[in-house]
C-alpha positions as CSV (number, residue, x, y, z in Angstrom):
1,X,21.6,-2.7,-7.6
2,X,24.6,-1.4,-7.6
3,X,24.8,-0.1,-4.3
4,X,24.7,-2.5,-1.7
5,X,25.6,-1.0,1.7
6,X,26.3,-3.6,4.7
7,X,24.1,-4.6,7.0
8,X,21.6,-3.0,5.0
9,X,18.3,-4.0,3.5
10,X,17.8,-2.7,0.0
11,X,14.2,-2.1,-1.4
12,X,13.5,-1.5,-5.0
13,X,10.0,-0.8,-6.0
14,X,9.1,-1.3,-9.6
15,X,6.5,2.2,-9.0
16,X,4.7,1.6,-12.4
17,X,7.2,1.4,-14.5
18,X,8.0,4.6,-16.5
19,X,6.5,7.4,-14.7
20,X,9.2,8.0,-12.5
21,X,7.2,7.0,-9.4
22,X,4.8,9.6,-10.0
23,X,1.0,9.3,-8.3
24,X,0.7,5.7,-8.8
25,X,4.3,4.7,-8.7
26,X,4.3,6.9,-5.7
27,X,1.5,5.3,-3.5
28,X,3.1,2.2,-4.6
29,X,6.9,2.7,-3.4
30,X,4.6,3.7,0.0
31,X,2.9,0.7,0.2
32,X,5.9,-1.5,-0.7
33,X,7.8,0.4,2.4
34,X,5.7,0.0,4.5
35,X,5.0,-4.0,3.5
36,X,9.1,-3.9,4.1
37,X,8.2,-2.5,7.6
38,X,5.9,-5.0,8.5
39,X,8.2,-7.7,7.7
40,X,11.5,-7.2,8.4
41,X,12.9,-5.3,11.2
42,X,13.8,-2.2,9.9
43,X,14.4,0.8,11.9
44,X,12.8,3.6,11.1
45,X,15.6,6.2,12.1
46,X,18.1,5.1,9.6
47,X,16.2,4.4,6.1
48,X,18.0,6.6,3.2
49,X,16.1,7.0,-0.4
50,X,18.0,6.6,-3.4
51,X,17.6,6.5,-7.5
52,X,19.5,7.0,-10.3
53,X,18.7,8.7,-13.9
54,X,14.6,8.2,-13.5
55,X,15.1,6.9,-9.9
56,X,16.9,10.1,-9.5
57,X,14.2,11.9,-10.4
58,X,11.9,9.7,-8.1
59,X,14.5,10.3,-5.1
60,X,14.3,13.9,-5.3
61,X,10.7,13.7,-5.1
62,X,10.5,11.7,-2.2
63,X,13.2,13.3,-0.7
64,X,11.5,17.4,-0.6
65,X,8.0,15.8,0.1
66,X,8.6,13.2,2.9
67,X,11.8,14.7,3.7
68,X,11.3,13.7,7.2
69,X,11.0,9.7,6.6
70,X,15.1,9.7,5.8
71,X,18.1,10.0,7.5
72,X,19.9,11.0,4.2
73,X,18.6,11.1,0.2
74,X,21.4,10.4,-2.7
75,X,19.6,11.4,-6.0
76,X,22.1,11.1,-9.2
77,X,21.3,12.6,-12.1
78,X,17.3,12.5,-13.2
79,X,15.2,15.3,-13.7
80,X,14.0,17.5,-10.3
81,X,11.5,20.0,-12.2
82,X,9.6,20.3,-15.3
83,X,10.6,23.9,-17.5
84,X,14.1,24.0,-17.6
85,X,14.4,20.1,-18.0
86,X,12.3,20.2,-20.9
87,X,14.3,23.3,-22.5
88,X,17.6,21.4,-22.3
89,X,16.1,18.3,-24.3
90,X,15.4,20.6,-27.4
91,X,12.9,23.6,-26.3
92,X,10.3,21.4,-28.5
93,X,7.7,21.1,-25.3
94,X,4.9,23.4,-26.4
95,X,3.8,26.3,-23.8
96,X,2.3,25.3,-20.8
97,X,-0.8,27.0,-20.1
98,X,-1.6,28.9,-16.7
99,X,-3.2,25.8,-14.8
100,X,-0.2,23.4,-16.3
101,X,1.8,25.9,-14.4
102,X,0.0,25.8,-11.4
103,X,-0.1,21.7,-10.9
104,X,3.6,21.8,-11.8
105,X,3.7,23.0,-7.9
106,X,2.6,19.5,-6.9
107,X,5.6,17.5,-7.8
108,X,8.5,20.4,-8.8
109,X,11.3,19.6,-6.6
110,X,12.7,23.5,-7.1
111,X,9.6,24.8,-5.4
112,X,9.9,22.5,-2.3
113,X,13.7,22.8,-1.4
114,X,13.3,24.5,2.0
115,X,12.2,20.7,2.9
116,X,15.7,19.4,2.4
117,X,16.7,21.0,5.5
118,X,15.5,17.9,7.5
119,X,16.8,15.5,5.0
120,X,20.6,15.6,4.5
121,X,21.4,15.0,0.5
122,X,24.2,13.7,-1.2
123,X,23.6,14.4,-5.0
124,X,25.4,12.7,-7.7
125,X,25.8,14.0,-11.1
126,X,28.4,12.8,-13.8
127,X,30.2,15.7,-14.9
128,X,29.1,15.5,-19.0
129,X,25.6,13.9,-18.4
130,X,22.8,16.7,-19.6
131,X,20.8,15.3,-16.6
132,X,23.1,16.5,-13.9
133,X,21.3,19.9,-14.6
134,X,18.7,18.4,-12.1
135,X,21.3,19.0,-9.0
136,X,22.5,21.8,-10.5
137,X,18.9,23.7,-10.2
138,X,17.9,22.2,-6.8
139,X,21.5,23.5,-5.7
140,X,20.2,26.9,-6.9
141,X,17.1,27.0,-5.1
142,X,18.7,25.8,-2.0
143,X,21.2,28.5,-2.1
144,X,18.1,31.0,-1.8
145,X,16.6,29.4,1.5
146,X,20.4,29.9,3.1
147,X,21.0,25.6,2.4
148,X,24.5,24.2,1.2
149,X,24.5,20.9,-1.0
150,X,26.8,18.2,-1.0
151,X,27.6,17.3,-5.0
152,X,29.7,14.9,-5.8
153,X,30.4,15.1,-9.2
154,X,31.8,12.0,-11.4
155,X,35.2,13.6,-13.4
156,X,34.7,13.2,-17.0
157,X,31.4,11.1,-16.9
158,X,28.3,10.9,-18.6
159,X,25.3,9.1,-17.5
160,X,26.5,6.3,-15.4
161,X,28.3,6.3,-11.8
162,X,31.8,6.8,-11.4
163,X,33.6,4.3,-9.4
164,X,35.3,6.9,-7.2
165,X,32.6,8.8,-6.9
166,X,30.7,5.7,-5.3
167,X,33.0,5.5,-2.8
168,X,32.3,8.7,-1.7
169,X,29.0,9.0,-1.7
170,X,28.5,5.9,0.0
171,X,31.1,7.1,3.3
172,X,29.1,10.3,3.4
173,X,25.8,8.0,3.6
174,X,26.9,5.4,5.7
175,X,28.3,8.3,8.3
176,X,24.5,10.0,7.9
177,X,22.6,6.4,8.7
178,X,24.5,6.1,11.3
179,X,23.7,9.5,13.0
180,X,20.0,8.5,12.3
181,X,17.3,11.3,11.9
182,X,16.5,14.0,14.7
183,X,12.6,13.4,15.1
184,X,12.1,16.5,17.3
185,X,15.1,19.1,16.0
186,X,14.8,22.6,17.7
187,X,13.9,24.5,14.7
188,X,11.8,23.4,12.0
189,X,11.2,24.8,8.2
190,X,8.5,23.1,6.3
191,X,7.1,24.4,2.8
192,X,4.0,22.7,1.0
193,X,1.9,23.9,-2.1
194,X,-1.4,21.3,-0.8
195,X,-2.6,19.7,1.8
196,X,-2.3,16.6,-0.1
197,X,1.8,16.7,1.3
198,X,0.9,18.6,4.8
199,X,3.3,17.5,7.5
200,X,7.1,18.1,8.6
201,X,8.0,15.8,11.6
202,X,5.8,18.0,14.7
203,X,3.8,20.3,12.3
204,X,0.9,19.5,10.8
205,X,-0.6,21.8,8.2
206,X,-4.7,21.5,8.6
207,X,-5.3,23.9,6.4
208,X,-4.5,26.6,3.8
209,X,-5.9,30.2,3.1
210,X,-5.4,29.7,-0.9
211,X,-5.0,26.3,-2.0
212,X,-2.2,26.3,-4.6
213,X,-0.3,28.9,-3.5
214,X,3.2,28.4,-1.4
215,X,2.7,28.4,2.5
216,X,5.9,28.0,4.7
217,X,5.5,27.5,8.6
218,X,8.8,28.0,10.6
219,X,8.8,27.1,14.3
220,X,11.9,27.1,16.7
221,X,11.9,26.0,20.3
222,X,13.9,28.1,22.9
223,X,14.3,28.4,26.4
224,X,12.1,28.6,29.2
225,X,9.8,26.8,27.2
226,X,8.9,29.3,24.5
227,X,8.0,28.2,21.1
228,X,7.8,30.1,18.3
229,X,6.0,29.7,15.1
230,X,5.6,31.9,12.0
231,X,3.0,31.0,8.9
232,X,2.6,32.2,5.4
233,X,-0.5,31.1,3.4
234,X,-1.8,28.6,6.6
235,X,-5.2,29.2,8.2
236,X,-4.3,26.3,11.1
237,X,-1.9,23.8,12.7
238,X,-1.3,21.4,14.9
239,X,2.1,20.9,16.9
240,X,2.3,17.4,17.8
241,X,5.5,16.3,19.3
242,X,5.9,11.9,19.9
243,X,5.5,10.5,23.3
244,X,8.9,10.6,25.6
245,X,10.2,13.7,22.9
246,X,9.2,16.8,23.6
247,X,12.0,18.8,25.3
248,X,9.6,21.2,27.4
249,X,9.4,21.2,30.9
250,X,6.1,19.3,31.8
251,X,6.1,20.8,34.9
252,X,5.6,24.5,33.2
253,X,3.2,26.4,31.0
254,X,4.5,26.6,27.4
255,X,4.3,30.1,26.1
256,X,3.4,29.3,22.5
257,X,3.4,32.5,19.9
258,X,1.8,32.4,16.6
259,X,3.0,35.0,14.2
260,X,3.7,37.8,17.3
């Protein structure tokens, strides 16, 4: 590939060809992780997703929906939602009807950007390619949920990777692996549309009150070992913090409160 970071161990799934590592592709780029995993000594703090043009697409996929596998994600260009993408290739899509609308939910990148906040991203876009509207709508929706985006954008450059720009997304990424990922941060934001994406690093969604429908959890942990949690759209959780991580005092009652 074209980026090959030191001391690094680069994986490139072939996901089913062209479907952008959708469903198939995606259980497949899983599988092939997790073969990496079992074979090589990888560690599990520091792995960053990537992809260009359709890998693009693919890395901002992964990134909003496991965004708490990576230490960092570096989509370039690509396509991060389905309406407005289509529009900009011609407005020839037909209408979509109500329950096309609704499954978009299940892989539209816009309508899972609260996510990012665990996942640091470095987007890349060349500055004439028609795909870099893909970072410029996720920027968007990030904006609303109070998240800044790092975009390095290739000067005069249409649907490759500038040489420049390289370098500079690759010292922002090195700098992020080597900070790692915070398994156990003190506040948490996670936002799914199913139960078939249901987890952000200590929350577990278990279920929904309208499947289909947006539900957010935000939890925080403060002082005196008080934890707080507010749901939209979820009918129960579990918290689940990893052995030798959670920063409560074991030797005190937690006072744990669910929306007041």
């Amino acid at each position: 590939g074209q980026y090959t970071p030191a001391e690094t161990i680069v994986l490139h799934p072939y996901a089913r060809f062209s479907n952008a590592n959708k469903f198939a592709g995606e259980i497949d780029c899983l599988e092939a992780l997790a073969h990496a995993k079992k074979n090589y000594r990888i560690d599990d703090d520091r792995i960053a997703v990537r992809g260009f043009s359709m890998g693009g697409a693919a890395c901002w996929q992964f990134a909003v929906h496991y965004a708490d596998q990576w230490c960092v994600a570096n989509p370039g260009a690509g396509f991060s939602e389905t309406e407005e993408f289509l529009k900009m290739c011609g407005g020839k899509e037909p209408a979509a009807l109500p329950f096309q609308r609704t499954l978009w939910h299940l892989y539209d990148c816009t309508d899972w950007a609260a996510n990012l906040f665990h996942c640091p991203t470095v987007a890349y876009s060349g500055e004439v390619d028609r795909q870099k509207q893909a970072a410029d709508i996720m920027e968007k929706y990030l904006a609303e949920e109070g998240i800044d985006m790092t975009h390095i954008i290739g000067p005069g450059t249409a649907h490759r990777i500038h040489k420049d720009s390289a370098v500079e997304v690759e010292r922002r990424m090195t700098s992020l692996a080597k900070r790692g990922r915070d398994i156990v941060p003190n506040k948490l934001r996670f936002t799914t549309w199913t139960l078939r994406y249901n987890r952000m690093l200590w929350v577990t969604v278990d279920g929904m009150e309208e499947h289909w429908e947006r539900a957010r959890v935000e939890a925080e942990i403060g002082r005196n070992n008080f934890l707080s949690v507010t749901t939209k759209n979820v009918s129960e959780l579990t918290l689940d913090m990893p052995s030798g991580h959670c920063p409560m005092d074991m030797t005190q009652p937690v006072n744990l409160v669910i929306d007041g």
